[in-house]
N, C-alpha and C positions, 0 to 999 in steps of 0.2 A: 400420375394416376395411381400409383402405386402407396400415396399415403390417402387417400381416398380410401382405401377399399378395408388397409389395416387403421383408420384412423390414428396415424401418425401426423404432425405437424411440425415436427422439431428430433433432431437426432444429434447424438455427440459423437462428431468427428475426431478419427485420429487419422495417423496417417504420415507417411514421408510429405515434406517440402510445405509442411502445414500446422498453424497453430492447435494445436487440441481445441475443443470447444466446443459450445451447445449454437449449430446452425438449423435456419429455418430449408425441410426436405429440401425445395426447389434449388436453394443454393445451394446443396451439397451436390445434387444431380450438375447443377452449371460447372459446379467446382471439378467433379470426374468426368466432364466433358473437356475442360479446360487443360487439364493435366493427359487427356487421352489414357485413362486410368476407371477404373470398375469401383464403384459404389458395392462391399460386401459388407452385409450385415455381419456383425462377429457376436453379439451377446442382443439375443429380441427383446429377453426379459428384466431388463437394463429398464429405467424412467431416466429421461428418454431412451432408447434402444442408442447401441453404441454401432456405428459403422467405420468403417476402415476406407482408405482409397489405396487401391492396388490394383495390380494387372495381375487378372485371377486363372488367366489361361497360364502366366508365366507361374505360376505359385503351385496351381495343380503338377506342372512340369519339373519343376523343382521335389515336391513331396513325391511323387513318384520315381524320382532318379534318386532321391533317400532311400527311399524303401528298397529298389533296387540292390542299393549298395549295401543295406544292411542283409537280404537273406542273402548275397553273393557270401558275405561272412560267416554267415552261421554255415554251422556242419551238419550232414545228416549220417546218422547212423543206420550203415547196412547189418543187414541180418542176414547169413546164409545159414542154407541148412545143409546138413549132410545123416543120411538114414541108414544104420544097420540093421540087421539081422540079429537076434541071439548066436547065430550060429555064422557068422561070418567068416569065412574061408581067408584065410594069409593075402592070396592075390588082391582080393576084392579088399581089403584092409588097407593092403599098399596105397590102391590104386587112390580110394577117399581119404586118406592120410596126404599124400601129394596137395588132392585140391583145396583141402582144409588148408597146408601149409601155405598153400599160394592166395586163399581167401582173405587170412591172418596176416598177409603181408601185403598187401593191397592196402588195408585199415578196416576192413569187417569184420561184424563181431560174426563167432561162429554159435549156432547153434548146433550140436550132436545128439540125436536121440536114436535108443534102438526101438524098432516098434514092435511087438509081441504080437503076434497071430495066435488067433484060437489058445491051443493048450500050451504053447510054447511060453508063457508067463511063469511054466516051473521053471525057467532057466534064467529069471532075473538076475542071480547072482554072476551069470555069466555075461551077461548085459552090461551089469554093474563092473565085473572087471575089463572090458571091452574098452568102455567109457574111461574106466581111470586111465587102463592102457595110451588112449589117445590123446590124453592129456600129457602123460607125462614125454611122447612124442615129440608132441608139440611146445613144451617148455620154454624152448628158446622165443620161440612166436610168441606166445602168448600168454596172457595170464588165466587160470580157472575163475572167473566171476560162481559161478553154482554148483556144488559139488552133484552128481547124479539123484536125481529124486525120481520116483516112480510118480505117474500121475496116469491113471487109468492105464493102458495098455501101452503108454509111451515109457520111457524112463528118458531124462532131459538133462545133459549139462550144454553151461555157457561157458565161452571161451572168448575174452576179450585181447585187442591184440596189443603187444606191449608197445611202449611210446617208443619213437624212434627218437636218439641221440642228436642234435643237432651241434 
């Protein structure tokens, strides 16, 4: 029925356990009945169109346990963040200095930014020394990817964590 409707009469089989070649549809349908195997078109725009004989449940099953396996490989890259103060008091320094250490040693990259409220933007330079401060903390962790840059009311460094020795 199905070369009826696309006006096909003739299609070139490939395929396991089968000679390549130009058969007429109906044979190729007896042929994936014979083989207990699926009739899948693979190129329509083909004269005559080229089909394949396989088992297309097995093949979807197969391409999905690929793919599986391939994003179980890949790596995803976390981002944490961690927020001062211009004015950040020693304790509270300590305290986001620790989770940054423990972030960086997980394998997350850190982000640090101090965030300026209102008029507290006169104190960027102390923002700015905050940030290198925690960098150079954190040295042994990590490496500085972006040295602190001001970006509207934020000021932002990255902190990538160094590669572990194997």
């Amino acid at each position: 029925m199905n070369n009826l409707i696309r006006g096909v009469d003739e299609v070139r089989l490939v395929g396991e356990n089968i000679e390549p070649g130009v058969f007429k549809f109906s044979e190729a349908i007896r042929l994936a009945e014979q083989f207990e195997v699926d009739l899948v078109e693979i190129s329509p725009n083909a004269v005559p169109p080229v089909c394949k004989l396989m088992d297309y449940g097995k093949f979807i099953y197969q391409q999905k346990k690929r793919d599986k396996e391939l994003k179980a490989k890949s790596t995803q890259i976390i981002i944490k963040e961690i927020r001062f103060g211009p004015q950040t008091d020693e304790h509270d320094y300590e305290f986001k200095r620790k989770n940054a250490e423990k972030f960086l040693k997980e394998g997350a990259k850190l982000k640090a930014f101090v965030f300026f409220k209102g008029r507290s933007i006169i104190y960027k330079e102390q923002g700015q020394i905050l940030l290198l401060r925690l960098a150079q903390d954190l040295e042994e962790y990590g490496k500085v990817e972006a040295l602190p840059v001001l970006e509207g009311k934020r000021m932002i460094m990255f902190i990538a964590p160094k590669k572990k020795s194997k």
